[in-house]
C-alpha positions in Angstrom: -31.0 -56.4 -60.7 -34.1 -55.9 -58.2 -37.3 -54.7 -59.6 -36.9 -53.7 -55.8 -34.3 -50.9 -56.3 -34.4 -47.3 -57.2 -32.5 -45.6 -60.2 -30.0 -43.3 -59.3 -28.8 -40.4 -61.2 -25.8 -41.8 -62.9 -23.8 -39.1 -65.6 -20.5 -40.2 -67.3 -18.9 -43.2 -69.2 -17.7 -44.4 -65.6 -21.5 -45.6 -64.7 -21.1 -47.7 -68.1 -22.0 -51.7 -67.7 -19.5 -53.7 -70.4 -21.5 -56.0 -72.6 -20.2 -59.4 -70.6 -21.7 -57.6 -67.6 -24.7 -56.8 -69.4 -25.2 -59.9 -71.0 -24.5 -62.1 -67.3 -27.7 -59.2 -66.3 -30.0 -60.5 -69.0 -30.0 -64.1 -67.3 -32.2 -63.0 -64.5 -34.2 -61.1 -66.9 -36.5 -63.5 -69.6 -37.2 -61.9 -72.5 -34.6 -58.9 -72.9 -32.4 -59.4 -75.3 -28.5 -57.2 -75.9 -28.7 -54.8 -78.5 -26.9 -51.8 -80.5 -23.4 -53.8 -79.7 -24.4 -53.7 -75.8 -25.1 -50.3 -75.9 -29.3 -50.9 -75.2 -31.2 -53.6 -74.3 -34.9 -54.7 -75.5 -37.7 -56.6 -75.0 -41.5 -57.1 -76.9 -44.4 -57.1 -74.9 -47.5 -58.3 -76.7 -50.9 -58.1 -75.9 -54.4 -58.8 -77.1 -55.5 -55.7 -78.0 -54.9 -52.3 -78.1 -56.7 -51.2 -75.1 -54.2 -53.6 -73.3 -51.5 -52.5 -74.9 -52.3 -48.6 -73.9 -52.6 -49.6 -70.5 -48.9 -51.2 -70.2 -47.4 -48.3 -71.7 -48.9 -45.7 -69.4 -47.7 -47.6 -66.5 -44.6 -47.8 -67.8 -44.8 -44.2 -68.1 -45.8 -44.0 -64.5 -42.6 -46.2 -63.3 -40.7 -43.2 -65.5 -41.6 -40.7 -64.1 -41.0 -42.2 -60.8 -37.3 -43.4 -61.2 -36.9 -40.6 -63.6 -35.7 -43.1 -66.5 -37.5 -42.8 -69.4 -37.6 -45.7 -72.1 -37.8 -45.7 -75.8 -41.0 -47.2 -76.4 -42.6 -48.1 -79.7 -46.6 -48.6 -79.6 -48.6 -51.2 -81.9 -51.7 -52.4 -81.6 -51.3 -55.5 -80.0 -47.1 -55.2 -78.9 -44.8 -52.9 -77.0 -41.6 -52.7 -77.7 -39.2 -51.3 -74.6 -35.9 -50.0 -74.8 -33.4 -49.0 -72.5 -30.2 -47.5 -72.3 -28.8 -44.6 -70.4 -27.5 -41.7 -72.9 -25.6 -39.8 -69.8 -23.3 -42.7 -69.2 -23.0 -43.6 -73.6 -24.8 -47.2 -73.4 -26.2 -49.6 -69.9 -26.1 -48.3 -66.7 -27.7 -50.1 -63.2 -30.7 -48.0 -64.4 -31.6 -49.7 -67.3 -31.8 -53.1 -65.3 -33.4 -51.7 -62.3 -36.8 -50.1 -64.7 -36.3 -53.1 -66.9 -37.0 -55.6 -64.1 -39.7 -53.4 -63.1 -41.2 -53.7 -66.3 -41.2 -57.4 -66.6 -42.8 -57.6 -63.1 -45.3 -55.3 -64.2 -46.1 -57.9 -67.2 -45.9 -60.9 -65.0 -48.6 -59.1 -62.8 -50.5 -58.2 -66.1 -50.2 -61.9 -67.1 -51.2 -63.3 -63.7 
């Protein structure tokens, strides 16, 4: 997926990617790994302090609210730990990949 699309709104099992699907998806995305038996996938960002780490997770929050798909995050110090997966379709939809490459842009930007 394009960290140049736009999230849709996507409701029932019919929007639902199968875990080969998913999994073929994760090769264009370093880092994100298959989780929950397909139904979520995840990635750990890490960073070198917390200041750092704050400011990934309110843009992430700003890339939210824009394609109104929200992530589970969990906040450390020095990590972020980002998880999608779409509860109105029961696991991965096209969302989760769209605001996950999004994501790993934004890092890749961080990084650069």
């Amino acid at each position: 997926m394009s960290a140049d699309l736009h999230c849709r709104p996507l409701r029932g099992p019919e929007h639902r990617i199968a875990s080969d699907t998913a999994a073929t998806r994760l090769a264009s995305l370093p880092g994100w790994a298959l989780v929950e038996d397909g139904v979520a996938i995840l990635r750990t960002f890490r960073f070198s302090d917390y200041y750092r780490t704050l400011a990934f997770v309110n843009a992430i929050a700003f890339i939210a609210h824009r394609e109104d798909h929200h992530p589970d995050l969990s906040v450390h110090y020095d990590r972020c730990v980002v998880r999608y997966s779409t509860h109105d379709v029961g696991g991965l939809s096209d969302n989760d990949f769209i605001c996950a490459a999004k994501v790993s842009r934004l890092a890749d930007d961080a990084a650069a």
